[in-house]
C-alpha positions as CSV (number, residue, x, y, z in Angstrom):
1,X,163.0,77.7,104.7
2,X,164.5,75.1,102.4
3,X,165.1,72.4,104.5
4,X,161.6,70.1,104.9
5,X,163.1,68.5,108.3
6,X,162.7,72.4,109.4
7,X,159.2,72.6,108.5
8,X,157.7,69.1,109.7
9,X,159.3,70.7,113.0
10,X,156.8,73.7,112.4
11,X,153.7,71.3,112.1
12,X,154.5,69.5,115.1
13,X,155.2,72.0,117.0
14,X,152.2,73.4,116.2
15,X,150.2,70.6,116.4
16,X,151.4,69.5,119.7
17,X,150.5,70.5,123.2
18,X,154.2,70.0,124.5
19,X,157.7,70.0,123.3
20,X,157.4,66.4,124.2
21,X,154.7,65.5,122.2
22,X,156.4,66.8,118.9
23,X,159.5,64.8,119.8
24,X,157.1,61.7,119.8
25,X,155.3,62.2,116.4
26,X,159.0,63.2,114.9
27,X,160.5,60.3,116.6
28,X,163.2,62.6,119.0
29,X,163.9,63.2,122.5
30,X,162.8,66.3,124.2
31,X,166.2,67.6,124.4
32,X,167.0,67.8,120.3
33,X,163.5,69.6,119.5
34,X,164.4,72.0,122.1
35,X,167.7,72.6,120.3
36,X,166.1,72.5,116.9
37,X,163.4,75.1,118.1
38,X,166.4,77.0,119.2
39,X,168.4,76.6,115.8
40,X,165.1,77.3,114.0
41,X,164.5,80.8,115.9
42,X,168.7,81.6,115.1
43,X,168.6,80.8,111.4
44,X,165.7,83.2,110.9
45,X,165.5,87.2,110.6
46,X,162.6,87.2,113.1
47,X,161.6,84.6,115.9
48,X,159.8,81.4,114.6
49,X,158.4,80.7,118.6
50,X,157.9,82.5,121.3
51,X,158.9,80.7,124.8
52,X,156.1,81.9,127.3
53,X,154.7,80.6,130.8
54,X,152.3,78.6,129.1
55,X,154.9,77.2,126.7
56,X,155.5,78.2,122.9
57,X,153.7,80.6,120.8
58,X,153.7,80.8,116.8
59,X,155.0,84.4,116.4
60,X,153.2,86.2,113.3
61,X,156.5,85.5,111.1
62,X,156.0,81.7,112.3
63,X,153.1,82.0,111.0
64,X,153.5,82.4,107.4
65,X,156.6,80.4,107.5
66,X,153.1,77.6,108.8
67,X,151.0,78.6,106.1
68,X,154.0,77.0,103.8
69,X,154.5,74.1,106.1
70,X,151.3,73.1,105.9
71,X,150.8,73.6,101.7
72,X,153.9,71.6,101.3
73,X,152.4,69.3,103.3
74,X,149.0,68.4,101.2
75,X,151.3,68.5,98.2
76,X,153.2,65.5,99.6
77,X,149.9,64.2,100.7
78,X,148.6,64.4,96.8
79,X,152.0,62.8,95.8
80,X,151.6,59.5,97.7
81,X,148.1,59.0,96.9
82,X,148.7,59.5,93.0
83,X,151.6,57.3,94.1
84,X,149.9,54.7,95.4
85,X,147.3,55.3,93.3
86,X,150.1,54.1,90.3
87,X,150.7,50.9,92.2
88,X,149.5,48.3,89.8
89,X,151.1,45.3,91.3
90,X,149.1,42.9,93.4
91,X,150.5,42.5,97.0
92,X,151.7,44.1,99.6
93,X,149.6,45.9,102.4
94,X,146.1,47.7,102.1
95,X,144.9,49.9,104.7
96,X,140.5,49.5,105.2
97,X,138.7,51.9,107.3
98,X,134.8,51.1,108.2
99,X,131.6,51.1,110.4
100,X,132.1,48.2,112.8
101,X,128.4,47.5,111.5
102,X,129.0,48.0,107.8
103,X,132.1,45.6,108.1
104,X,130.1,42.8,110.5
105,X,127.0,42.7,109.1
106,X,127.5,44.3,104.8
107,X,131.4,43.0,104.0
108,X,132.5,40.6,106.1
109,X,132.0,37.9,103.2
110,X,133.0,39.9,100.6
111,X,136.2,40.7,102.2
112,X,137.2,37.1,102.7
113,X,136.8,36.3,99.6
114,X,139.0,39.3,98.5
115,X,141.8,37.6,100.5
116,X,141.4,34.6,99.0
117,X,141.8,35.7,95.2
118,X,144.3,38.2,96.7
119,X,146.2,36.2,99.0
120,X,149.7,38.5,98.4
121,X,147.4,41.1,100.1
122,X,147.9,41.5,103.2
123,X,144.2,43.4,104.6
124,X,144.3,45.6,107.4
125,X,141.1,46.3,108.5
126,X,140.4,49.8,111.0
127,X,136.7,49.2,112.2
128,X,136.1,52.4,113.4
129,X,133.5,55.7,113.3
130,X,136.4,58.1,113.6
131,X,137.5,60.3,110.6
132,X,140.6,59.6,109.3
133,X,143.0,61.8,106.6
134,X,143.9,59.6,103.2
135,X,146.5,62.5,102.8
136,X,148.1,61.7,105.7
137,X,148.4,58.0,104.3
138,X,147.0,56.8,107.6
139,X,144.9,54.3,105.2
140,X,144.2,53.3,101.9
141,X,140.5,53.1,101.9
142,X,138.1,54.4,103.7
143,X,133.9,54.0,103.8
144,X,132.1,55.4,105.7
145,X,128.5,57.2,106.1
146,X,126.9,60.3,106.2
147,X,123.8,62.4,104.6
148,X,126.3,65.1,103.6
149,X,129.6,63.9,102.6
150,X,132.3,66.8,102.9
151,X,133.4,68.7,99.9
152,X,136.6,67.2,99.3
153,X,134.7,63.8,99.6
154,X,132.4,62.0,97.1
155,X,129.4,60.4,98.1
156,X,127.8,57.5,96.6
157,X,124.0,56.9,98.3
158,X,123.8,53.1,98.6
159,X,121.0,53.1,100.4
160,X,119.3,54.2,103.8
161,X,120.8,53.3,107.1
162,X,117.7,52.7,109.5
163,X,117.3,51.9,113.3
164,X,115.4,49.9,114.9
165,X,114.8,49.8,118.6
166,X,112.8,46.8,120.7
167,X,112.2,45.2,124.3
168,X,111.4,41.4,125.0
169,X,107.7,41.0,125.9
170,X,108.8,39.9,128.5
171,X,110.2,43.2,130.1
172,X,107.2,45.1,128.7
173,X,104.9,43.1,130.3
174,X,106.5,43.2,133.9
175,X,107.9,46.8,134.0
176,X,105.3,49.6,134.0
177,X,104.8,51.7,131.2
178,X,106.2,54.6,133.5
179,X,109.3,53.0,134.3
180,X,110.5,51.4,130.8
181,X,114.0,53.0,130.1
182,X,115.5,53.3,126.9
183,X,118.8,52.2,125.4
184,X,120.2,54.8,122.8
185,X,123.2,55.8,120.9
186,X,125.5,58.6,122.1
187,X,124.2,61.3,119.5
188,X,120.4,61.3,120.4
189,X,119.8,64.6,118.9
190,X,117.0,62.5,117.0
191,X,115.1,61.9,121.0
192,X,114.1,65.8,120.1
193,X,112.0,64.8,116.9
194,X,110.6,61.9,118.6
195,X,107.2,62.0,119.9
196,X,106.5,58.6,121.0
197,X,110.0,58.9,123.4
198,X,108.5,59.7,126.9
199,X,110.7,57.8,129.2
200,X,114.3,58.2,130.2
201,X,117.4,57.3,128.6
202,X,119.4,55.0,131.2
203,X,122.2,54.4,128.8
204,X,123.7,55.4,125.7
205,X,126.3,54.2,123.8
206,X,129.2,55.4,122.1
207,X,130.8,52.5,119.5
């Protein structure tokens, strides 16, 4: 394929649970990626899709027509970030992605007074645990923290993240020992290494 339009149909095709979910992350109606599916499967020596009951399958010639797709792909990815990365002038709009915690508690100061030196900057700021793909331009920066740091990723240790966990004396003294629940995170894989945690968790959290 020579034509990129055919192949960022490919990836979100692929990528998509429906017909109508490609149209919406290529911006088109159900109707034209249906005939561009179509178009694709006519222009090709073999079928790029296969229409079945459960909807369309990647035929084995889609395939490595995908495996292109997708390295053409992280090449454009590289290009914008060594792009951006070429962008010496100060303004315009930077993309931040961090901890809720890191950005309340760690940066919150520092990052206003970014904006003031900076004012032609406009800051967007993504407070959020979720990965996110600096290829896929989705932000500019990202921070976040971990023990083991992909391999694509480098890792600088700061410093150690601990937890603390308390009750008022108040509740300790009027709830039996038997009774006291705890308040956790939503990964409490840790619960398993903890000997002192012999009651129940009534709620954990996901942030």
């Amino acid at each position: 394929m020579e034509n990129w339009d055919d192949y960022r149909l490919l990836l979100a095709v692929q990528q998509s649970n429906s017909i109508r979910e490609a149209g919406e992350r290529l911006g088109l109606n159900h109707s034209t990626v249906s005939r561009r599916i179509k178009s694709l499967n006519q222009n090709h020596p073999f079928e790029v899709f296969d229409s079945t009951s459960s909807g369309l399958e990647i035929t084995e010639y889609g395939t490595v027509l995908l495996q292109t797709a997708l390295k053409v792909h992280d090449l454009m990815g590289e290009q914008q970030l060594t792009l951006r990365g070429k962008d010496f002038s100060q303004s315009g709009e930077i993309t931040l992605s961090l901890p809720p915690a890191i950005l309340q508690f760690l940066l919150l100061d520092e990052l206003t007074l970014f904006q003031q030196q900076h004012p032609d900057i406009r800051l967007k700021i993504l407070a959020s645990y979720d990965l996110v793909d600096l290829k896929l331009g989705e932000v500019d920066v990202v921070i976040r923290a971990s023990n083991k740091p992909g391999d694509e990723l480098v890792g600088h240790r700061i410093y150690p993240i601990q937890v603390g966990y308390y009750a008022s004396r108040k509740y300790l003294t009027d709830t039996p020992a038997e009774a006291r629940g705890w308040i956790t995170g939503a990964d409490s894989s840790w619960v398993k290494i903890r000997h002192f945690l012999t009651n129940q968790c009534y709620i954990r959290l996901k942030i």
